[in-house]
Biopython code that builds the backbone (N, CA, C, O; Angstrom):
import numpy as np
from Bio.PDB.StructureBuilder import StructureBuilder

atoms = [
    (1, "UNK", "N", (69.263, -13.355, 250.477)),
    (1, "UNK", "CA", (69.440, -11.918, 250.394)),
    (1, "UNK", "C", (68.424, -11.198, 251.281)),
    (1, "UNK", "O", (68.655, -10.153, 251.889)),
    (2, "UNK", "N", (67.223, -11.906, 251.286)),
    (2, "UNK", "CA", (66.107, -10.810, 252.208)),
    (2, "UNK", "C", (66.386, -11.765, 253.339)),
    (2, "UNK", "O", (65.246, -12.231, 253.333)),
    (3, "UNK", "N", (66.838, -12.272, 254.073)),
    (3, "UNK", "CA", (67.275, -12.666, 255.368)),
    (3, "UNK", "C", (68.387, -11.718, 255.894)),
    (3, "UNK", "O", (68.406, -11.266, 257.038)),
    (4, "UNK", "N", (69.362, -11.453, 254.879)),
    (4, "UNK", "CA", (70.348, -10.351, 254.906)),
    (4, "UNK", "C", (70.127, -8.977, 255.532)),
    (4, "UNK", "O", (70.699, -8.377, 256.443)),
    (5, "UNK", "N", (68.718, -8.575, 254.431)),
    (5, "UNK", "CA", (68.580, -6.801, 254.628)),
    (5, "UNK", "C", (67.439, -6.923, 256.244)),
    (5, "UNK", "O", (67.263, -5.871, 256.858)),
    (6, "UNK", "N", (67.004, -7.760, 256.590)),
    (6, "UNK", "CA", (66.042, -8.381, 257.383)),
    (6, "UNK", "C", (66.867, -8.105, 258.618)),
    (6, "UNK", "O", (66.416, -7.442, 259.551)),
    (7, "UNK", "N", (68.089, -8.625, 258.612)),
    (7, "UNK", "CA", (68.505, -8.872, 259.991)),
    (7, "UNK", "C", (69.665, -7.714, 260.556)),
    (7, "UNK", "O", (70.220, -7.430, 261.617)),
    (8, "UNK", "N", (69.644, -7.142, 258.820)),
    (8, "UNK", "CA", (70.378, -5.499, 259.138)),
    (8, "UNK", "C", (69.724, -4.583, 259.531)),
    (8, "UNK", "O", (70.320, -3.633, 260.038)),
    (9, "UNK", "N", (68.030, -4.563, 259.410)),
    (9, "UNK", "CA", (66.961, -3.661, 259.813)),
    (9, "UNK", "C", (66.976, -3.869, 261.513)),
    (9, "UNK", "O", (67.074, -3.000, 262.379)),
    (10, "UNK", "N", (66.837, -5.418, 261.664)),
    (10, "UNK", "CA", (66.857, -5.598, 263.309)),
    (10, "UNK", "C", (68.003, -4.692, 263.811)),
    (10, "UNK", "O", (67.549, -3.836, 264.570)),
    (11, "UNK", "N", (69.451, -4.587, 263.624)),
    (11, "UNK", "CA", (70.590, -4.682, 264.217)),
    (11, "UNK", "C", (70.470, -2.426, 264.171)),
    (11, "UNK", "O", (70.632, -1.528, 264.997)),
    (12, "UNK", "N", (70.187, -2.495, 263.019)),
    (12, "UNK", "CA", (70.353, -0.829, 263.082)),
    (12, "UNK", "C", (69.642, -0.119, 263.508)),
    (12, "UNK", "O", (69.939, 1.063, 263.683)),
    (13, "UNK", "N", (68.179, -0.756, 263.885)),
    (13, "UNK", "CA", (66.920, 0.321, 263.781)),
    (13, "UNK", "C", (67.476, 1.612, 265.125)),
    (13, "UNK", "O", (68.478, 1.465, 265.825)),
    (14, "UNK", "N", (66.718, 2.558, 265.176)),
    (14, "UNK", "CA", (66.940, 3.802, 265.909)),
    (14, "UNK", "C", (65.886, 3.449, 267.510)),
    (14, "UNK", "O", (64.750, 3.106, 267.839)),
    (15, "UNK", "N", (67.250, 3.834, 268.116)),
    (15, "UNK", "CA", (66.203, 3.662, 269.441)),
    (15, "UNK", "C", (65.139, 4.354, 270.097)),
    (15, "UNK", "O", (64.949, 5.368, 269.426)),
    (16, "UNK", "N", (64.618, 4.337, 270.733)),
    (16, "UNK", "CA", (62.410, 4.713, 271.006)),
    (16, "UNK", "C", (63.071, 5.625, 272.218)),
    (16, "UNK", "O", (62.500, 6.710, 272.103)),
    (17, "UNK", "N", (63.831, 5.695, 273.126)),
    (17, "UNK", "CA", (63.650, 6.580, 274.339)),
    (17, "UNK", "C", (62.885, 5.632, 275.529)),
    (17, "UNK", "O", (62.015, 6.182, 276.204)),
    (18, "UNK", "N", (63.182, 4.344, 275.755)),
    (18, "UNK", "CA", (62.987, 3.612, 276.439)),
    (18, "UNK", "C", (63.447, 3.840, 278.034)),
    (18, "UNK", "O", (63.691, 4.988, 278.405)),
    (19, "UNK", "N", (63.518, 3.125, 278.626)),
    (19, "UNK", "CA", (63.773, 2.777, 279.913)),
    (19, "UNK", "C", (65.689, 2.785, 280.437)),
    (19, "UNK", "O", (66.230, 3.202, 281.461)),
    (20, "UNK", "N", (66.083, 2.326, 279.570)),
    (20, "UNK", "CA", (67.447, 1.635, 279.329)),
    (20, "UNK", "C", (68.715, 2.914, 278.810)),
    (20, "UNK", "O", (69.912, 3.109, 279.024)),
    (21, "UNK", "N", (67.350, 3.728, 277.842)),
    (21, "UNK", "CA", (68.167, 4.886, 276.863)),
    (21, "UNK", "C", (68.358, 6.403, 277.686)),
    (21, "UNK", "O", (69.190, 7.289, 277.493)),
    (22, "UNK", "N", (67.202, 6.311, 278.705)),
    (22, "UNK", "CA", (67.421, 8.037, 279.571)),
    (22, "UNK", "C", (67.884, 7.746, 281.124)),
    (22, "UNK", "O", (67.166, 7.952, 282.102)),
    (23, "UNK", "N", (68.996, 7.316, 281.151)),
    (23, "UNK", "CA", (69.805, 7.524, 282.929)),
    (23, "UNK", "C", (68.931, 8.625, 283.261)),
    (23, "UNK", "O", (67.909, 8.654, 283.947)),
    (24, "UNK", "N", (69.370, 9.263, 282.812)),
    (24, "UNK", "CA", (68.571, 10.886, 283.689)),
    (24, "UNK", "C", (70.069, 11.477, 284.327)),
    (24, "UNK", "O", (71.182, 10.988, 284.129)),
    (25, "UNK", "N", (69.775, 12.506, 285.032)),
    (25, "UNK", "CA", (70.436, 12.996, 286.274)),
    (25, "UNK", "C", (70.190, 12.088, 287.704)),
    (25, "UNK", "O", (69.934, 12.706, 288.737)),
    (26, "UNK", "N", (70.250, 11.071, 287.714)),
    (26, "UNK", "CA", (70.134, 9.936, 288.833)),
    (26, "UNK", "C", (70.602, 10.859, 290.076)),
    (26, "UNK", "O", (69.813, 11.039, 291.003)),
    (27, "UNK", "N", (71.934, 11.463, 290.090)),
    (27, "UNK", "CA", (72.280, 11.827, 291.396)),
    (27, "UNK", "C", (71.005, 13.591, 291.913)),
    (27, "UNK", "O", (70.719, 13.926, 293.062)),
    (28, "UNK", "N", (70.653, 14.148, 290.893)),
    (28, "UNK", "CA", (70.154, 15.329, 291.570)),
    (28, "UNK", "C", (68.603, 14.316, 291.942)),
    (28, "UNK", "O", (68.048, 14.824, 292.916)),
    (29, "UNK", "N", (67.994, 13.344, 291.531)),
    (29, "UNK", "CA", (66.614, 12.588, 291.504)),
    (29, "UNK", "C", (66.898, 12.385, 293.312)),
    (29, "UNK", "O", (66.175, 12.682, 294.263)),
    (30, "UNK", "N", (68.162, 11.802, 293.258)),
    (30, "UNK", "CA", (67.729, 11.742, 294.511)),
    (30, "UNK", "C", (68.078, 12.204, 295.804)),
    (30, "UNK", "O", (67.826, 11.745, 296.918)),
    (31, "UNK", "N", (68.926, 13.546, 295.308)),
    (31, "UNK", "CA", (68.702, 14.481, 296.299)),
    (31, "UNK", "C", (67.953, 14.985, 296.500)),
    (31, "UNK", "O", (67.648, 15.374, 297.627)),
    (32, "UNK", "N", (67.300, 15.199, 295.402)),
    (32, "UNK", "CA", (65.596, 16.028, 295.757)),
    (32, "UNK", "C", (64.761, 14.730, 296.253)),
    (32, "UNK", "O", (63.924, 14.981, 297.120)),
    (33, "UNK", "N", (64.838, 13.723, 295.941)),
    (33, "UNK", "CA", (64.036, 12.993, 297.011)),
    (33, "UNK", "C", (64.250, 12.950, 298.390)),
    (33, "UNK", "O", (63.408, 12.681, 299.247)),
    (34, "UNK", "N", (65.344, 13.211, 298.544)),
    (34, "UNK", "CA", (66.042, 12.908, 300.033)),
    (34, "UNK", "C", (65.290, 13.925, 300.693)),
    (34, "UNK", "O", (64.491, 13.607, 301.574)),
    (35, "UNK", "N", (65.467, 15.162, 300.348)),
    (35, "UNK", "CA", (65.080, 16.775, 300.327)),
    (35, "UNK", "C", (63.441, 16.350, 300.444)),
    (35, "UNK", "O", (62.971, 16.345, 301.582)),
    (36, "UNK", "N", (62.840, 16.109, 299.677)),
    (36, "UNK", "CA", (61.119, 15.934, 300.257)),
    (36, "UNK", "C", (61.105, 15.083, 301.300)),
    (36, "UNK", "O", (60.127, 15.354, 301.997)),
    (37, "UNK", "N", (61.879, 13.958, 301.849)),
    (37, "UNK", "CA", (61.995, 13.088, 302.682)),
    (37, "UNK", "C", (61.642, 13.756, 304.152)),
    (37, "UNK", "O", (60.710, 13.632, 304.947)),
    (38, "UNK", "N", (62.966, 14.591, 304.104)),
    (38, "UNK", "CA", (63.290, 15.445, 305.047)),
    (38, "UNK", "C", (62.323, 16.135, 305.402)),
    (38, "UNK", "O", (61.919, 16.121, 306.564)),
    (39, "UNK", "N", (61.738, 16.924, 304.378)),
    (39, "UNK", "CA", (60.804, 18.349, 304.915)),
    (39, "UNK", "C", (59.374, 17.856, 304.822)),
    (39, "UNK", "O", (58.320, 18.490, 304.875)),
    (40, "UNK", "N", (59.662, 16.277, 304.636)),
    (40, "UNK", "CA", (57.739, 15.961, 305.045)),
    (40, "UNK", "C", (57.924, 15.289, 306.654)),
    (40, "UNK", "O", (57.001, 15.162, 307.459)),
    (41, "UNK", "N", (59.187, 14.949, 306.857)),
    (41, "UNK", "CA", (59.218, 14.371, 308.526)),
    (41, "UNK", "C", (59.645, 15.531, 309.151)),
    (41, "UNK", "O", (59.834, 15.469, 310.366)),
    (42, "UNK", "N", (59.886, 16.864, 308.413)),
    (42, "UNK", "CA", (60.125, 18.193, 309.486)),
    (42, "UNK", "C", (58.504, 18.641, 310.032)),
    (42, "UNK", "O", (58.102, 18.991, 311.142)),
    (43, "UNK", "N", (57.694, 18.425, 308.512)),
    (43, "UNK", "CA", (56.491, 19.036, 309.083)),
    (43, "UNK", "C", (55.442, 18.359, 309.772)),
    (43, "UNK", "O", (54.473, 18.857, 310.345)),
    (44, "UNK", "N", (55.804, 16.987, 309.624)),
    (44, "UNK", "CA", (54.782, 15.627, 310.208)),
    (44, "UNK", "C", (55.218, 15.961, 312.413)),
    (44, "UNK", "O", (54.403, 15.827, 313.325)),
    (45, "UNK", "N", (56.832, 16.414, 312.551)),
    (45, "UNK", "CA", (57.065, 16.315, 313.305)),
    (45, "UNK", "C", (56.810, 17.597, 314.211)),
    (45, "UNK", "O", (56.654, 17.572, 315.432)),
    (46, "UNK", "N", (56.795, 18.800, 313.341)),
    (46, "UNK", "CA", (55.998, 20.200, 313.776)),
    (46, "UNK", "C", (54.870, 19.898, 314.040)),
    (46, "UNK", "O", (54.598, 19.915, 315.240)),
    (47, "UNK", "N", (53.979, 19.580, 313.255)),
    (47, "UNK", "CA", (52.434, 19.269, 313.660)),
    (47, "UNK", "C", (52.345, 18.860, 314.848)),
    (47, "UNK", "O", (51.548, 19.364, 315.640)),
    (48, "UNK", "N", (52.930, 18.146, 315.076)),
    (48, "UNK", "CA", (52.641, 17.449, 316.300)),
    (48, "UNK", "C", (52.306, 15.890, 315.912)),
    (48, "UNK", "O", (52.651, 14.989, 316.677)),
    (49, "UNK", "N", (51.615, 15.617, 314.682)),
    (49, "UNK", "CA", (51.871, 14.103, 314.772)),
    (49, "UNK", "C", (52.688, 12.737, 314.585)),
    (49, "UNK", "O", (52.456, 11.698, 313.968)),
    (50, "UNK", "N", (53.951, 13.279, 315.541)),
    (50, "UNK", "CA", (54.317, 12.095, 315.690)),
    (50, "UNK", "C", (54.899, 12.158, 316.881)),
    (50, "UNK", "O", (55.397, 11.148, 317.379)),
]
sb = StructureBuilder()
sb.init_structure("model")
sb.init_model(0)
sb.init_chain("A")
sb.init_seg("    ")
for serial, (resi, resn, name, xyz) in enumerate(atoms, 1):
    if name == "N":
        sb.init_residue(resn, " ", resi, " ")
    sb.init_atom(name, np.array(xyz, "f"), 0.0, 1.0, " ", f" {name:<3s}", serial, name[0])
structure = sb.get_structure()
């Protein structure tokens, strides 16, 4: 019986907000990365150094 309620605690418990549990907005992450990409090789290339 306590092997029972034991292995129903494993199977139900509530999930933490892990890694696995928040996708996110994946597609705006990396437009705005793309977007800093861009406007740090606009200004690397204004400067003059490159």
């Amino acid at each position: 019986m306590s092997t029972t309620t034991f292995a129903g605690r494993l199977l139900s418990r509530t999930r933490t907000g892990g890694p696995d549990d928040d996708r996110g907005p994946e597609i705006l992450e990396h437009v705005l990365g793309w977007t800093l990409v861009v406007l740090l090789a606009v200004l690397v290339t204004r400067a003059g150094l490159m």
